[in-house]
N, C-alpha and C positions, 0 to 999 in steps of 0.2 A: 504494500500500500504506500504509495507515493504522502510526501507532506502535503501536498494540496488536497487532498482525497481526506486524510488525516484532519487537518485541520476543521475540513467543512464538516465532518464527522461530528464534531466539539462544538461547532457552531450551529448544527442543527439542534444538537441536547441544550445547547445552552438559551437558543431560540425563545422558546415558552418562559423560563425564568426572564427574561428583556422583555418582554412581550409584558407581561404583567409587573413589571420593575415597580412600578409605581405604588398600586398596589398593596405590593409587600412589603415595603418603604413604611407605606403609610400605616397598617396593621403592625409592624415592628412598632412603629411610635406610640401609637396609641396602647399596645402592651407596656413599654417601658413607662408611661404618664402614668395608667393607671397602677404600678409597681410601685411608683416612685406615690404616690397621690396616699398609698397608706401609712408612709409616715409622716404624714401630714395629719395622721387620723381617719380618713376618710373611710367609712365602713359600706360594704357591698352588699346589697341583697342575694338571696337565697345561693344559687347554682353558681353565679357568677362570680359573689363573695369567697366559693369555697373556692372556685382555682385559683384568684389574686391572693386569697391570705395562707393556702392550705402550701401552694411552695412558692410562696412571697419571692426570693432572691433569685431560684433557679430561672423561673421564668421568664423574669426581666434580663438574665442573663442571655437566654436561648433566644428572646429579642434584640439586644442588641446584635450577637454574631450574626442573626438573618440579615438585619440591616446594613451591618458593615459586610458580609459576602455580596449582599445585591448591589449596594456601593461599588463594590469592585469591580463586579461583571459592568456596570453602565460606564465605569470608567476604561475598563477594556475596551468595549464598544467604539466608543467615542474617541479613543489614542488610537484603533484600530482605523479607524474611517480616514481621519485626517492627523497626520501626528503632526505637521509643519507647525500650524497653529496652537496645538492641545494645551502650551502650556500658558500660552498668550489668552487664548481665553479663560484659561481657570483663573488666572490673573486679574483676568476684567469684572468675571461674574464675582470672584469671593474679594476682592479688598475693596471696593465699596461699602459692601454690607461688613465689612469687620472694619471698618474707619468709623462705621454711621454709629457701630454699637460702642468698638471700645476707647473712641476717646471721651463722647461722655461718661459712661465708666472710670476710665480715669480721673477725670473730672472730680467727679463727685468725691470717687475716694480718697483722691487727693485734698479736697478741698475740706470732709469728714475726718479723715486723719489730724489735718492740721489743724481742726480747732479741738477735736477731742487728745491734742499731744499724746499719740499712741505710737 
C-alpha cells in the first residue's frame, strides 16, 4: 500500500470525527461547565445529578481529552489544506481576542494589587 492510499485511508476514518468537530467541541464544554459548576454548589436533579456528582473528576476529565483530541484533528485539517499561511492566521484569529481579554486583566490586577499592597 502506497503513502497516498495510506494516508487517504486515515483520512476517510478521521472524516466523521471533522464532520461533527463542532459538535463534540461543544458537548466536551458543556460537560466540563457543568463538572466545574458543582463546586460552585450547584446540585442536579435526578439521573442527570447522578453522573455529574456520582464520578465528578473523571468525567470532566474524559471531556477535556475529547476536546483537546478534536482540537487537534481540526488543527491537522486546516495545517493540512494550507500550511503557507497556518500560522499567520492563528496569529490573527487568537491575539486579538487574548489583547481584548488580558490587558484588562492586567489592569485590574494590577491596579487591585496596588492598593491592597499585596
Amino acid at each position: 500500500m502506497g503513502k497516498e492510499q495510506n494516508n487517504a485511508k486515515y483520512h476517510c476514518k478521521l472524516g466523521l470525527l471533522s464532520k461533527y468537530r463542532a459538535e463534540f467541541m461543544g458537548f466536551a464544554i458543556l460537560i466540563v461547565i457543568f463538572t466545574h459548576s458543582v463546586d460552585f454548589g450547584v446540585n442536579y436533579p435526578s439521573f442527570f445529578g447522578k453522573i455529574v456528582n456520582s464520578s465528578y473528576g473523571r468525567i470532566g476529565q474524559i471531556a477535556v481529552n475529547i476536546f483537546f483530541m478534536v482540537s487537534g484533528i481540526g488543527m491537522y485539517y486546516s495545517l493540512s489544506k494550507n500550511n503557507k499561511n497556518f500560522y499567520k492566521r492563528r496569529f490573527e484569529k487568537i491575539l486579538p481576542s487574548y489583547f481584548m481579554i488580558s490587558i484588562p486583566v492586567f489592569l485590574i490586577v494590577d491596579i487591585i494589587m496596588d492598593h491592597e499592597n499585596i
